[in-house]
N, C-alpha and C positions, 0 to 999 in steps of 0.2 A: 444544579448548575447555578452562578450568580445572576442578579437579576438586574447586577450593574453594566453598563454600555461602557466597554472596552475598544482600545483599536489594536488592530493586528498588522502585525504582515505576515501574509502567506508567500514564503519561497515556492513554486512548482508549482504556483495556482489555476494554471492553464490547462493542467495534465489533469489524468479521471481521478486521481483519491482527491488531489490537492483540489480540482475546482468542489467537488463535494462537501468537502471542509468547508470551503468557502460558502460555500449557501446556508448551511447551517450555522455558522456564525454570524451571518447578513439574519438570518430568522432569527436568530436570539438576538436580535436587537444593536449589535456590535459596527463596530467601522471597521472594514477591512480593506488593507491596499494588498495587491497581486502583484509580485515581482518572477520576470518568468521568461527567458529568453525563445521562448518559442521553438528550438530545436525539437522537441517531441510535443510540447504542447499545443492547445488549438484556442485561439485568441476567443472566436465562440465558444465558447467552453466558460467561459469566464461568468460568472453571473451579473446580471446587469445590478447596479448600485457599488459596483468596485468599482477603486481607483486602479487604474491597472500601468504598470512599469514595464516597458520590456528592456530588458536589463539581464546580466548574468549575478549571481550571487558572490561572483570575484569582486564585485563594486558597490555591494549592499553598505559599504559606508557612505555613499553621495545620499542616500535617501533615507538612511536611519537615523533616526533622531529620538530624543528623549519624550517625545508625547507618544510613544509606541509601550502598552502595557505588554508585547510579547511577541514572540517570531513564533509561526510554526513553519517546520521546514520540513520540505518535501521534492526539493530542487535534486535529482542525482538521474544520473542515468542505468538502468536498471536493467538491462538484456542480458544474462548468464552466459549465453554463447557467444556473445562480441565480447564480454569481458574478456574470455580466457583467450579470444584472438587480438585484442586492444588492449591489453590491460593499462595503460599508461592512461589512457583516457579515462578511467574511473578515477586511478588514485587523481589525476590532476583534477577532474572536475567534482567528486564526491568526496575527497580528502581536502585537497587546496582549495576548496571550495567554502569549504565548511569552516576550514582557518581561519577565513577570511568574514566568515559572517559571526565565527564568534569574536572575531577581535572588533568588528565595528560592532557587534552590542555592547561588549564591555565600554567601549569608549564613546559609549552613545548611553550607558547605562540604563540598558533593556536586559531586566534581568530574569525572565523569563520564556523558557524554552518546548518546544513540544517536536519532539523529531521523528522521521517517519523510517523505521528500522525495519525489519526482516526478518524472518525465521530461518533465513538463509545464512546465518550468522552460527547456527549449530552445526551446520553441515551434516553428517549424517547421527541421526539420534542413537541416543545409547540406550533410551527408555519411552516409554510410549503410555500417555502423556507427556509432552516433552515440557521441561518446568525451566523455569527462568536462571536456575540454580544447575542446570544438566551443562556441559561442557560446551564450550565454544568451538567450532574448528571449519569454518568455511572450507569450500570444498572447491570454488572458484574466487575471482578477483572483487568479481559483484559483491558476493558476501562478506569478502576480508575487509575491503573499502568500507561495509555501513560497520562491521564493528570495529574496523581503526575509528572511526566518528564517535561511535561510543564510547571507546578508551579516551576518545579528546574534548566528552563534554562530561566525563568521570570526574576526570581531572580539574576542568573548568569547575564544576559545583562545588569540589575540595577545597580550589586556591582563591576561588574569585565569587565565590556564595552565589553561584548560578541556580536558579532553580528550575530543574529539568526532569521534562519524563520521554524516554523512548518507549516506542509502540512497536513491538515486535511484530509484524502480520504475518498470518498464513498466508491463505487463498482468497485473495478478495475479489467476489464477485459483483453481477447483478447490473442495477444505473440508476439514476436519481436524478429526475429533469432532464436537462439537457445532455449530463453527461454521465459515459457509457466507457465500455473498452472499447480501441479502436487503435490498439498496438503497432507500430509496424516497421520490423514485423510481427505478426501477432505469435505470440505461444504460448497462449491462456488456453486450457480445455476445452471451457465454457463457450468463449467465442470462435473457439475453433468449430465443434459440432455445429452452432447457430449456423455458423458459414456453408456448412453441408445443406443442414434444413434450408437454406435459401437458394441451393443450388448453386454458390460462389464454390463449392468444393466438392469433388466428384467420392470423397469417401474421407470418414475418421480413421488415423490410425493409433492401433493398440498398439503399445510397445509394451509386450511380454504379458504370459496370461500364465503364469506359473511361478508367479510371488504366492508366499505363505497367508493370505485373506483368503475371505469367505468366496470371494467367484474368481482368484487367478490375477484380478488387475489390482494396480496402486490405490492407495484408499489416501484422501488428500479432506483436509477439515476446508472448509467453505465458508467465509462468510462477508454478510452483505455490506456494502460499502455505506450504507446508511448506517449501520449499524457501529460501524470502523468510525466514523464521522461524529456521531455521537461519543463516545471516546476520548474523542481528542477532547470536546469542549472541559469533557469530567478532569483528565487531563489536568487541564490551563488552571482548573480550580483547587487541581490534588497538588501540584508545584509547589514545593518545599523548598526556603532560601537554603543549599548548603547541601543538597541531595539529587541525586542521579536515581530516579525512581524509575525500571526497567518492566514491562510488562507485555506478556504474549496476549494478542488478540486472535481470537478462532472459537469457533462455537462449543469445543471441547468433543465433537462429535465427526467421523471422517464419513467420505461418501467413497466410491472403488469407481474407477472410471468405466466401468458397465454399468454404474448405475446411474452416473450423469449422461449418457449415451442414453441411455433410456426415460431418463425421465425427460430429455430436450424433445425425442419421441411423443409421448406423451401430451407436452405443452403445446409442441406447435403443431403437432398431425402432418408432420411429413417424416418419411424416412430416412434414415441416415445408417448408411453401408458401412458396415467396420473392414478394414484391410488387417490383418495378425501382422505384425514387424516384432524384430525382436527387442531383448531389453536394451535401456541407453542406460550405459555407464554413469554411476552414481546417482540414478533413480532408488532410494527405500523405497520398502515396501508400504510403509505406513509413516504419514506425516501427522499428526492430530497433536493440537496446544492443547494445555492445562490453561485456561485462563483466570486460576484462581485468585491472582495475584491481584489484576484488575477488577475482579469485584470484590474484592477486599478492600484495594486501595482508592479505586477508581469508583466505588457503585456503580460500574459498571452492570448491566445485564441485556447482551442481544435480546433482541427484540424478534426478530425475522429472519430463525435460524432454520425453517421448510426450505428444501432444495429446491420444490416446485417453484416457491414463490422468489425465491432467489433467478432461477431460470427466467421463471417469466417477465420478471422487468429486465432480463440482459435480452430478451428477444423483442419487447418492445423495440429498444434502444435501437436492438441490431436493423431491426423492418424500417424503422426512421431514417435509419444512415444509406439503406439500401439506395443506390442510384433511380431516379424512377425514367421509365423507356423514353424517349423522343416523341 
């Protein structure tokens, strides 16, 4: 990574991937301003040493300006199941959103990009590892929204010498400091079982145990949000004037939702009841990235791809957030 002090603006830097990014760029030495309307974000969240905006990314031209070496963006709203009931709400804020932040860089000439993409953008896979090169076909509005984004910062790197990388993610787990999952509504796995172990939830439910994997349930690649974080900065340094560099982040390894049920068992020594329900429409069987691409391009290489230890900094997190009694 460079060992020169850049400044940033992080879009969504309130939210859990984007305030993470944020700290790690505050560690390596950089300036960073947080622009973040607060809708799903949490203003703590934010690491202390940002300059923080609460603003929407519709208006990122009043505050971008030319002493900014790069945006990373991470501003979109992200829930699969409100998508397919709202869908106008994505294109307008993760579509017109995003217009609107590449036209105030062009015209602020911040010509560099780091975007926070989706695995949800394959929709269901044809091949397993799924490769960056395997077919696009969302399967909701969520998904279609980040890769209309990517068809519009393709385009940007062709016409207007942008230099961009999207970060495709799987399953991002785990927490880092201050900030953890804390969705809501939540429908993370991970935080859902923790929920159980704390007794916020009276049982996990399976949905379907008669997929073609080794124990019947979904097998989903995991990885740590530190490790996602790390990533990005490789990213900011891999940016190429005139290229849309695309790459899957995931440990290259899945886990089957019996065996995150169990190993949350495991970490925190309380029990969590499974309820059978049956399958949900457009769940595969098996989600796992190739993320060959990224450590080719990126030097990338997770670091803290253990499921335990993934687990166990999202149960910190969770015990912290816990309400504590009167």
């Amino acid at each position: 990574m460079s060992n020169t002090a850049k400044k940033y603006l992080v879009t969504g830097g309130a939210g859990y991937v984007g305030s993470v990014v944020t700290a790690h760029l505050l560690e390596a030495g950089h300036t960073v301003t947080v622009l973040d309307d607060l809708s799903t974000g949490f203003r703590e969240g934010v690491p202390q040493g940002t300059e923080f905006i609460e603003g929407r990314i519709q208006d990122a031209a009043e505050w971008l300006d030319p002493c900014y070496d790069g945006v990373l963006h991470f501003a979109a709203f992200s829930q699969v199941g409100e998508s397919v009931v709202d869908p106008e709400k994505y294109w307008v804020n993760n579509v017109g959103g995003t217009t609107s932040l590449l036209a105030a860089m062009r015209d602020a000439g911040v010509r560099t990009l780091v975007f926070s993409s989706t695995a949800a953008t394959y929709g269901e896979p044809v091949s397993s590892p799924i490769t960056e090169t395997d077919p696009t076909a969302p399967t909701n509005p969520y998904g279609a929204s980040k890769l209309a984004v990517d068809h519009m910062i393709s385009g940007e790197a062709a016409a207007h010498g942008l230099a961009a990388v999207s970060l495709r993610y799987f399953n991002v787990a785990g927490a880092y400091g201050n900030s953890g999952e804390r969705h809501d509504p939540e429908s993370h796995l991970i935080p859902l079982v923790l929920q159980v172990a704390l007794g916020q939830r009276a049982s996990i439910s399976v949905y379907g145990d008669d997929y073609p994997t080794p124990d019947g349930t979904c097998v989903r690649d995991y990885i740590h949000v530190a490790d996602l974080a790390e990533a990005h900065l490789l990213a900011l340094d891999a940016a190429t004037a005139g290229e849309h560099l695309i790459c899957n982040l995931g440990n290259g390894n899945g886990f089957s939702v019996r065996e995150v049920i169990e190993t949350v068992r495991q970490v925190t020594g309380h029990p969590v009841p499974e309820v059978a329900a049956p399958r949900r429409g457009g769940d595969p069987a098996v989600l796992v990235a190739s993320a060959d691409t990224a450590r080719k391009r990126l030097g990338w290489q997770p670091s803290r791809p253990d499921l335990a230890a993934i687990v166990a900094d999202a149960w910190t997190f969770a015990r912290r957030e816990e309400p504590t009694a009167p």
